[in-house]
C-alpha positions in Angstrom: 1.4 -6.3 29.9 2.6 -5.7 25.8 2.4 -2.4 23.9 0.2 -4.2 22.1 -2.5 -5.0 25.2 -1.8 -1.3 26.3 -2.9 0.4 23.2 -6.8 0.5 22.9 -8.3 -1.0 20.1 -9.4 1.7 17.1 -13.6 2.3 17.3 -15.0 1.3 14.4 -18.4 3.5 15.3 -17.4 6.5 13.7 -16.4 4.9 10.9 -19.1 2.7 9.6 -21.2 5.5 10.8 -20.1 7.8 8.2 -19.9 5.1 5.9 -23.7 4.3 6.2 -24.5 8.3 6.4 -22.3 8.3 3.1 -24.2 5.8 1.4 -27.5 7.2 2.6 -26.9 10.4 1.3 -25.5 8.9 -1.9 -29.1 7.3 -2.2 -31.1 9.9 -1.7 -29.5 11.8 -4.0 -30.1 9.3 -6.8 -34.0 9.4 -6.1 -34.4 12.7 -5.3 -32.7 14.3 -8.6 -33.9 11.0 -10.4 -30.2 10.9 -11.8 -30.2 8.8 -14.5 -28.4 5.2 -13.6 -26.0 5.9 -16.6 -24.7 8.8 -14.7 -24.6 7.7 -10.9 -26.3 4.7 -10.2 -28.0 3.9 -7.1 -26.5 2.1 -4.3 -29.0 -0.7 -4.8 -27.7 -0.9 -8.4 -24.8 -1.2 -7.8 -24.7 -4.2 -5.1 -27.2 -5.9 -7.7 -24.1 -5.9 -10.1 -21.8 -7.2 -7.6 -24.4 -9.6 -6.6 -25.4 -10.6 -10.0 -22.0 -11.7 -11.1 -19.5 -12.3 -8.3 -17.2 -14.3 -10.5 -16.4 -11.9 -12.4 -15.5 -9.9 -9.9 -13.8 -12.0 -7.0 -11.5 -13.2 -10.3 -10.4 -9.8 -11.0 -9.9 -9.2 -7.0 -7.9 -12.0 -7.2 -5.6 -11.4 -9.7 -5.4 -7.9 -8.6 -4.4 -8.8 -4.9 -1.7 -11.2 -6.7 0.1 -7.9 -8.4 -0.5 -5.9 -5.1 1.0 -8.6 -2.8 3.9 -10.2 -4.9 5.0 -6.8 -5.9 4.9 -5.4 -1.7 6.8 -8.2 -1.0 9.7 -7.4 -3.4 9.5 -4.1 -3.2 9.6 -3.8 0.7 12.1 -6.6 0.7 14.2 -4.5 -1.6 14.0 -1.3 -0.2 14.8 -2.9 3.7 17.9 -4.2 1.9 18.9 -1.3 0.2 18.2 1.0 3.4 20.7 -1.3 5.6 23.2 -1.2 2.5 22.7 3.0 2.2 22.9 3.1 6.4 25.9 0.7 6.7 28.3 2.7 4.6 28.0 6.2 5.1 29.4 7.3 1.8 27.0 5.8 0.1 24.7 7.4 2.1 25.9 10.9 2.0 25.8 9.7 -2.2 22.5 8.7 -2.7 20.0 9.0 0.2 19.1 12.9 -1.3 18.0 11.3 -4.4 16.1 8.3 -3.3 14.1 10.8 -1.1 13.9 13.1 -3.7 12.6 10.0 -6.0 9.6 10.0 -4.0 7.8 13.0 -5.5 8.4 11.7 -9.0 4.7 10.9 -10.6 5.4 7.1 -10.7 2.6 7.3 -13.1 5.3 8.8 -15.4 7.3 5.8 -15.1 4.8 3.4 -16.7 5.0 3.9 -20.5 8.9 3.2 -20.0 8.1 0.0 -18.2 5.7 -0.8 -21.4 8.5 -0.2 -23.6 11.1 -2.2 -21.8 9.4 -5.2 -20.4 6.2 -4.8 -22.8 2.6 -5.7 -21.3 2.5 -8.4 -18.6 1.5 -10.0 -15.3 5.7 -9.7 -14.1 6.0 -5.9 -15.7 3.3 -5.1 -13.3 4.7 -6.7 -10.7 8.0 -4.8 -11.1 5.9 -1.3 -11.1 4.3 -2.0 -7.8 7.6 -2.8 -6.4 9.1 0.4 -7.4 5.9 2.3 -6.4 6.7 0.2 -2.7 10.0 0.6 -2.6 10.6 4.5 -2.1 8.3 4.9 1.1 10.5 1.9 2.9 13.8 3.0 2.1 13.7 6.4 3.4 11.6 5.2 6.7 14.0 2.3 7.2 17.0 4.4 7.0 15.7 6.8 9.1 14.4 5.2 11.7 18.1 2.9 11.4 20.2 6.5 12.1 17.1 7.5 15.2 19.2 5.2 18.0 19.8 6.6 21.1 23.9 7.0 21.6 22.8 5.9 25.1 21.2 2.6 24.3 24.4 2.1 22.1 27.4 3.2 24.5 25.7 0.4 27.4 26.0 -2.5 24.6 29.4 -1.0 23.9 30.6 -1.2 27.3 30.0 -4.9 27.9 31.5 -5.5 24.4 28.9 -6.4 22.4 29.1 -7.1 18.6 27.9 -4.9 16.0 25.6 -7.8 15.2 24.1 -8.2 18.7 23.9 -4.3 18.7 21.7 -4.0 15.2 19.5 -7.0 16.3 19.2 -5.5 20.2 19.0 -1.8 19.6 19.1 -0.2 15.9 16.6 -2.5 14.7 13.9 -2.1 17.5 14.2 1.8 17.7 13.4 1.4 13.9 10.5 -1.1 13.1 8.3 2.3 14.0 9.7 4.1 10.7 9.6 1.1 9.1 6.3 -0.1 9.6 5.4 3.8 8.9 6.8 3.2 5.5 5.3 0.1 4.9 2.0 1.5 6.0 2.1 4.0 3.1 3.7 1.3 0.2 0.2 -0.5 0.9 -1.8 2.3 0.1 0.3 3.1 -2.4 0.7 -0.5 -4.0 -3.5 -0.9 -4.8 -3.2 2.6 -6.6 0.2 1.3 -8.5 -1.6 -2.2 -9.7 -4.3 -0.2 -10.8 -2.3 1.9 -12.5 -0.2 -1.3 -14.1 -3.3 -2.6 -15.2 -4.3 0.3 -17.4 -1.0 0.1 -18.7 1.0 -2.9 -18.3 -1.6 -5.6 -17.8 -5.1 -6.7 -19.3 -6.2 -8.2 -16.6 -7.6 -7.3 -13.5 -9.7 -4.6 -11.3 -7.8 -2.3 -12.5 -8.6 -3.5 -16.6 -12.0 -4.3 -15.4 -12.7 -0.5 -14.5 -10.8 0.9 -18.1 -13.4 -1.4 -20.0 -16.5 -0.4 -18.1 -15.7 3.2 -18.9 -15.5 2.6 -22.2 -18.8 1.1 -22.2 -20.1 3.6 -20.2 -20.6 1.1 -17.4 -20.4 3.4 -14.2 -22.2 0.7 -12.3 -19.5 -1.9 -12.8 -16.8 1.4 -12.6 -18.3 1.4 -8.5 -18.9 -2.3 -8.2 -15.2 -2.4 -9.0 -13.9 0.6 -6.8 -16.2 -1.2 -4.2 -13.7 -4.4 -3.9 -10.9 -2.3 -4.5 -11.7 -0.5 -1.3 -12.2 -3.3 0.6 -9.1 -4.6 -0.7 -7.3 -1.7 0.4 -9.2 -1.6 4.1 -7.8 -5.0 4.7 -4.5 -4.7 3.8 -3.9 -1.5 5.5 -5.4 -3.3 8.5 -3.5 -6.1 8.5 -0.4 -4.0 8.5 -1.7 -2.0 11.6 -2.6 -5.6 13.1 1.4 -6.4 12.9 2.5 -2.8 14.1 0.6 -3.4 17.5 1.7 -7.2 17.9 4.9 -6.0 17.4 6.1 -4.7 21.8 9.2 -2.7 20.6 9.1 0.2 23.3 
């Protein structure tokens, strides 16, 4: 039997329950202070807007998801490279491996009006900002998780000679997919906030523009409907991650 088949499946129960206790409450708030739909719109009102104009809506997602999953992809891709690059020479390491984990409390929000001024406002400047908002988390769990191998699981590939390729691929890289799915797991999370943040910056286009212009309007309704899909968005990506993490029979 896998890992995978060993591991329970996460309940849902507790979840959705809050989630409909949540929106119950949310409800009842709106008709028992007869808040004003300008201020907090109902629940009702707020799945009419998403129901009244999907388009608008599903086009945004999808332009949004675009940012989110091109820019994952190069910023994990980067950052696995770089962590095998900072692991395999230990100078380089010892060099720079303070500052990249130091790099990680830096408000990457901070970042974005140098972006603008470099690459100016685009679908590819956003792209780049999610990739460096993704990049940080995998770095630092990759090369962790590269220097976590047991000297004992080493020393019996050692002994029948094996080479440092057959070692990586057998032993460092196993004991590590934990740390690095960990760091991918947050550069998810973390990539829906950065093309958000892109596209109140960098971009015109997308959820993320979509919310900027309904709170100009005053548009709290569309503001939700937005944060809604965005949600969502987020819910299945981070799920899909764990979905790979558990097929994955490492240990």
């Amino acid at each position: 039997m896998s890992v995978a088949e060993r591991v329970p499946a996460p309940g849902i129960v507790l979840p959705v329950s809050a989630l409909v206790v949540a929106v119950a409450g949310w409800w009842a708030l709106t008709v028992a202070l007869a808040i004003p739909p300008f201020l907090l719109p109902s629940p009702t009102a707020v799945a009419a807007r998403l129901a009244g104009n999907p388009d608008l809506y599903l086009t945004n997602a999808v332009t949004t998801l675009r940012k989110i999953l091109l820019g994952g992809a190069v910023g994990i891709g980067a950052g696995f490279a770089i962590a095998l690059v900072v692991w395999a020479v230990p100078v380089l390491e010892r060099a720079i491996y303070p500052y990249l984990v130091a790099a990680r409390v830096l408000p990457k929000i901070a970042v974005a009006p140098i972006f603008l001024i470099y690459f100016g406002v685009g679908f590819e400047t956003a792209i780049l900002f999610v990739a460096l908002i993704v990049f940080f988390p995998v770095v630092v769990g990759t090369a962790a998780g590269l220097d976590r191998t047991p000297e004992s699981h080493l020393d019996l590939l050692r002994s029948v000679d094996a080479d440092p390729v057959r070692i990586f691929l057998a032993v460092r890289l196993p004991h590590a997919l934990p740390d690095v799915f960990a760091g991918v797991k947050q550069s998810v999370t973390l990539a829906v906030v950065g093309a958000v943040v892109a596209e109140w910056i960098l971009s015109n286009d997308g959820l993320g523009s979509l919310i900027l212009v309904a709170s100009e309007n005053v548009q709290v309704d569309v503001m939700l409907a937005a944060l809604a899909v965005l949600l969502c968005m987020g819910l299945v990506l981070y799920g899909g991650v764990i979905l790979c993490y558990r097929a994955v029979a490492w240990q």
